[in-house]
C-alpha positions in Angstrom: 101.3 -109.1 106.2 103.6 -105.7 107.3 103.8 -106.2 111.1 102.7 -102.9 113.0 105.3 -103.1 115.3 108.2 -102.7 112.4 109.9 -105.4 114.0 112.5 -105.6 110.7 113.0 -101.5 111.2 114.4 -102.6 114.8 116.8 -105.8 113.8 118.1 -103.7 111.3 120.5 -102.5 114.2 121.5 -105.8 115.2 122.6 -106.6 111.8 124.1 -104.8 108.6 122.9 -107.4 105.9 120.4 -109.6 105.7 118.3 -112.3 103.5 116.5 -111.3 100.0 113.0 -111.9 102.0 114.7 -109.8 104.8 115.0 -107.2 102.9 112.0 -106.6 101.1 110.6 -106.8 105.0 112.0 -103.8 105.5 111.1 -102.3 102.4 107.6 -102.7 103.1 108.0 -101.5 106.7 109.6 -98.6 105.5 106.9 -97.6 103.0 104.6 -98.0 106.2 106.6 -96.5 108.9 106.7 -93.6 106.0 103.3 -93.0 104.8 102.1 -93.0 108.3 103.8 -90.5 109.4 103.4 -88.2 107.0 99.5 -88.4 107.4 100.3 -86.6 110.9 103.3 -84.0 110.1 101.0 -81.3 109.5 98.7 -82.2 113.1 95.8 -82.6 110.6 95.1 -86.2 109.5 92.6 -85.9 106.4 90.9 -89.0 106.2 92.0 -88.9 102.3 95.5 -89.1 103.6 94.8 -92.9 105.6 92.7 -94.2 102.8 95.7 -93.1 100.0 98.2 -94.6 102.8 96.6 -97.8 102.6 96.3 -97.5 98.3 100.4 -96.8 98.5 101.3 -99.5 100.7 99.0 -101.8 99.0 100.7 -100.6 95.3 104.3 -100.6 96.6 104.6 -103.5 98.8 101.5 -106.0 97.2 100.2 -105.8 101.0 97.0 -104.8 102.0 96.8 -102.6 105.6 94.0 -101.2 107.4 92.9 -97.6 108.3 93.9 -98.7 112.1 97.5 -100.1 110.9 98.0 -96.7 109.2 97.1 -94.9 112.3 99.4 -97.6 114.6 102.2 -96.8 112.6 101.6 -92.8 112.6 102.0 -92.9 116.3 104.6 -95.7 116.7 106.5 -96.7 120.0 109.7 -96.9 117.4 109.7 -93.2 117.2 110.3 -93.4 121.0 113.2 -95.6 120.4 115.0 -93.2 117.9 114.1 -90.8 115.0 112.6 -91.3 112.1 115.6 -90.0 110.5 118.2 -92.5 112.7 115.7 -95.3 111.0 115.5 -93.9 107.5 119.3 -93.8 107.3 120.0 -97.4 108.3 117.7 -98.5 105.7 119.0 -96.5 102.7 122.1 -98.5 102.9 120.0 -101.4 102.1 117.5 -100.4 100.0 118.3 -99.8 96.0 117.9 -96.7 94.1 114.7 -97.9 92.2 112.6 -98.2 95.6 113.3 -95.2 97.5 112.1 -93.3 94.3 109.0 -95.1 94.3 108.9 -94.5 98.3 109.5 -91.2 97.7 106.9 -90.8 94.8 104.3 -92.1 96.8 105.0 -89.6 99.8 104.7 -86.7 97.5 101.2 -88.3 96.7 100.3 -88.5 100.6 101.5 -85.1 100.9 99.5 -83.6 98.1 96.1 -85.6 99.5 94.7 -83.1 101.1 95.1 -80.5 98.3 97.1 -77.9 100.4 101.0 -78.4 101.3 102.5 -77.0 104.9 105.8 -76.2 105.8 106.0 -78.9 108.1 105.4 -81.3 105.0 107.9 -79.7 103.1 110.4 -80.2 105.7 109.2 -83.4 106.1 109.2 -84.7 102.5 113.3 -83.2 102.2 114.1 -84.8 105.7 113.4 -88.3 104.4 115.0 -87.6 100.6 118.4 -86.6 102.4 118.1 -89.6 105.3 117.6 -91.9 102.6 120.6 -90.5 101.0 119.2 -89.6 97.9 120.7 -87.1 95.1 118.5 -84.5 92.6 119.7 -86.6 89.9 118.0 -89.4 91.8 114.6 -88.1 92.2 114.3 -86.6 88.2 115.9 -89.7 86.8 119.3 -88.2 85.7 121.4 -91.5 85.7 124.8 -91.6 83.8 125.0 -93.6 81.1 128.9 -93.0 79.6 132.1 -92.5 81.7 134.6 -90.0 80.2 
C-alpha cells in the first residue's frame, strides 16, 4: 500500500541510495505525490481527474488508492516541507529513464481529464519534465543507438 504521508519522498534526504524495494517505494510515491497534485494546479478538481488519478496509480505502481488518498496527497504537509520541485529533483537521480516517461505519460493523461488545458497545467506539466531532468529526446523516444 503507497503510504499518504510519502514517508520514502522524505528519507530520500537522509540518504542518496537505497534498496531495490526502496526504490520502487519511491517510485510509487512519486507517481502519487504527482498525480495528486496535478488534480489541483488549475484550483478546479474535476472529479474525472481523482477517479483517473486513482486508474494511473493503480496501472503504474500495481497499487490500488482511494479517492481520499488522492485528495491527502493533493494537499500534502510535504509541500510545506519543501517544493514539489526540491522533491522531484532528488528522485530523478534515482529513478530510470523508462519510469519517468510512464510518470510523465500518465500526467499528460490527468491533465487532459477534464477536456480543457490551463496555463497553470502547462506550467505545471514542464516544471516536473525539467525537475525530473528529462530531455525532448526523452519524452518522444529518440534514444541513440550508434556512437560515431
Amino acid at each position: 500500500m503507497i503510504r499518504t504521508s510519502l514517508s520514502a519522498i522524505f528519507k530520500l534526504f537522509d540518504e542518496t541510495s537505497g534498496s531495490a524495494e526502496e526504490d520502487v517505494e519511491l517510485f510509487n510515491e512519486t507517481v502519487l505525490m504527482t498525480l495528486s497534485r496535478a488534480t489541483s494546479v488549475d484550483s478546479n478538481i474535476h472529479p474525472a481527474e481523482i477517479g483517473l488519478v486513482r486508474d494511473m496509480v493503480s496501472e503504474l505502481t500495481g497499487q490500488d488508492i482511494t479517492d481520499s488518498d488522492v485528495r491527502v496527497a493533493a494537499n500534502s504537509h510535504i509541500y510545506e516541507e519543501g517544493s514539489l520541485s526540491r522533491y522531484l529533483n532528488a528522485v530523478s537521480v534515482r529513478l530510470p529513464v523508462e519510469r519517468k516517461i510512464a510518470l510523465i505519460n500518465a500526467l499528460a493523461t490527468i491533465i487532459k481529464a477534464d477536456e480543457r488545458i490551463t496555463e497553470r497545467e502547462v506550467f505545471f506539466f514542464n516544471m516536473v519534465v525539467s525537475d525530473l531532468n528529462l530531455r525532448a529526446s526523452d519524452l518522444v523516444g529518440l534514444n541513440q543507438t550508434q556512437a560515431f
